[in-house]
Phi, psi and omega in degrees: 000142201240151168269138177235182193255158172285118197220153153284135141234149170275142172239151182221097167216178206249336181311065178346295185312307178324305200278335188276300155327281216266071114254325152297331166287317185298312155339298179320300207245054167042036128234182145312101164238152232208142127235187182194124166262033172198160204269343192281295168320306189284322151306306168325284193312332189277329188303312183301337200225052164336316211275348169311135214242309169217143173251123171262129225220115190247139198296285188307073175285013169065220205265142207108170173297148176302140150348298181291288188302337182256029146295304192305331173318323191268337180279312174313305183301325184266019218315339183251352214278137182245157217255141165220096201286103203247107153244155181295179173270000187259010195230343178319303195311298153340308179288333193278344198262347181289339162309282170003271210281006159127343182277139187295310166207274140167126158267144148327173124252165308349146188315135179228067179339315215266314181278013171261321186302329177277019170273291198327291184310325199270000193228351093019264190290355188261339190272333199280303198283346152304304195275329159296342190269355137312266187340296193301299161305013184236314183289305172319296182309318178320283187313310180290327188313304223240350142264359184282320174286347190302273189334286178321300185326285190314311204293308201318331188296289194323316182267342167289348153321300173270034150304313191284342186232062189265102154332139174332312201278315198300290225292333157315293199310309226268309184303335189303303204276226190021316182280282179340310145343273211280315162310304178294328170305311189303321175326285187304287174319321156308307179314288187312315184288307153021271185318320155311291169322288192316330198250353167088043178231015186269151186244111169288155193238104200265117182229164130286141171212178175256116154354280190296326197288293186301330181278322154344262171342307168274005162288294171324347187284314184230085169259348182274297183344299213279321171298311157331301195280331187096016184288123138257171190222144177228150189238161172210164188233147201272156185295311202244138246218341200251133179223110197242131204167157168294108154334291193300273180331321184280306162314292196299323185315299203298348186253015164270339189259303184276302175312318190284309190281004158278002195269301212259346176273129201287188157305123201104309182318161177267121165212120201236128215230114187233102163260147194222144161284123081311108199040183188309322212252277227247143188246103157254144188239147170221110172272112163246143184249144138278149196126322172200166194202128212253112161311142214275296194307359159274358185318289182270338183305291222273007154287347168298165167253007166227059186289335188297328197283309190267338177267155186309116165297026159303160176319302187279333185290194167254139178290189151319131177248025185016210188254007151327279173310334188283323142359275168002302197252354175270335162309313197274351162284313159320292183286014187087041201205151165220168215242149180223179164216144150195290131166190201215092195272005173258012198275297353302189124200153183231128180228124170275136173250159156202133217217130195217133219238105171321145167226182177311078177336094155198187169276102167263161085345101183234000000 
């Protein structure tokens, strides 16, 4: 008997024989296993089991979904559960891309007990280092909140002091430090709502507004910005002005999407918000700026929250996006909508499309 560290694992394979052996071997050497010979089964178990630590998941599961297609499932439901994709040897090329797409690592067949167990710590410590690094960002977003109101609290005190005699330059001084404010607030709030998503614990608040009002509204934030620099912005509004969907979120997309492209538009430059009705159901929104242009292979990489890490630091490239887009996009997957981007490297210009579906008024649970 060899010592392991104690683990859940689950096995998903379509094979009776397969799932039964290395769960009775796994058993053997203490730990708690589980199998499913379907893709239906193996969800069912995790809904049952959260607390599952690693699932080995063979790619060919035969009828039904691939291997490859129920990983993101399982990472989405299981979000710390780390993935070991048990493939054939004709199947490899398949197992490096599933590394791709979110699996920690991919074992052979026939089952090789001495390379899994020396898998196990290492997928462990990586489910360990998921949850801290939530916790921990959940305690930071905490932490920050309450000296950031202090710092707001002084400037209101501090410029209604000074109102009567607050010079062009104070009050210029006062708008800086307020926007600076309000970027970390918007910041934080991202962190959090993320941290929400990943972990299933955000609830949409479902409403009707007006369009023009709301979208208004989150424009003006940055009219001065846009006026200063010599910027324009042009907007146009859809005939039909009612929209049903979470408010907060459909706000925070459009001023995460319109701050990059004012982030990215020189002085001079165009930044043009364009909403339109499709039909009854679907809201398409399109922000575009000059100024900058986005690469097609670069497209879905910078929706990463660590877009910062893969991409080329260059002039002409895209730079830091900080966790906007990611926000973005995970907000507008919540609600049922999806999000693209795409552009003109001869203008320059870059435009975020988004596309979002009226829903029902009510209170979800998500």
């Amino acid at each position: 008997m060899q010592e392991n560290p104690t683990a859940h694992v689950l096995i998903i394979d379509d094979e009776y024989a397969i799932c039964s052996s290395i769960s009775e071997l796994l058993e053997c050497h203490g730990y708690t296993a589980g199998y499913s010979m379907t893709a239906a089964e193996g969800m069912g178990y995790l809904r049952e089991n959260p607390q599952t630590d690693i699932v080995l998941l063979d790619i060919d599961l035969g009828p039904g979904p691939r291997g490859h297609e129920l990983l993101p499932k399982i990472k989405e439901q299981c979000r710390y559960a780390q993935v070991i994709m048990f493939t054939s040897q004709s199947d490899l090329d398949m197992g490096v891309e599933c590394l791709k797409r979110g699996a920690m690592d991919y074992l052979t067949k026939p089952f090789q007990e001495r390379k899994f167990f020396k898998k196990v710590p290492i997928a462990l410590e990586k489910k360990k280092l998921l949850q801290l690094n939530d916790l921990y960002m959940g305690i930071l977003v905490h932490d920050l909140n309450n000296p950031i109101q202090y710092i707001q609290g002084a400037l209101d005190y501090l410029q209604l002091s000074l109102r009567p005699s607050l010079t062009e330059q104070q009050h210029d001084l006062f708008k800086t430090a307020e926007k600076g404010l309000s970027q970390i607030k918007t910041m934080i709030g991202n962190i959090l709502t993320i941290s929400k998503f990943e972990s299933g614990l955000f609830s949409l608040n479902i409403e009707t507004f007006s369009l023009s009002e709301e979208v208004g509204s989150v424009l003006k934030i940055f009219e001065n910005e846009i006026n200063r620099s010599g910027r324009k912005m042009i907007v146009t509004y859809p005939l039909r002005d009612s929209m049903t969907t979470d408010k907060e979120l459909f706000s925070r997309i459009i001023m995460n999407v319109v701050g990059n492209a004012v982030r990215y538009t020189p002085h001079g430059g165009t930044i043009t918000v364009a909403v339109e009705n499709d039909g009854d159901d679907v809201l398409n929104v399109a922000v575009s700026n000059t100024g900058s242009f986005i690469e097609e292979e670069k497209r879905e990489i910078i929706f990463d929250k660590f877009a910062s890490v893969h991409l080329e630091r260059k002039p002409a490239a895209v730079l830091n996006f900080g966790l906007g887009l990611t926000f973005c996009k995970m907000a507008i997957k919540t609600l049922g909508g999806s999000i693209w981007v795409d552009g003109n490297s001869e203008i320059p210009e870059t435009t975020f499309h988004f596309s979002l579906k009226n829903q029902k008024e009510c209170n979800h649970g998500k």
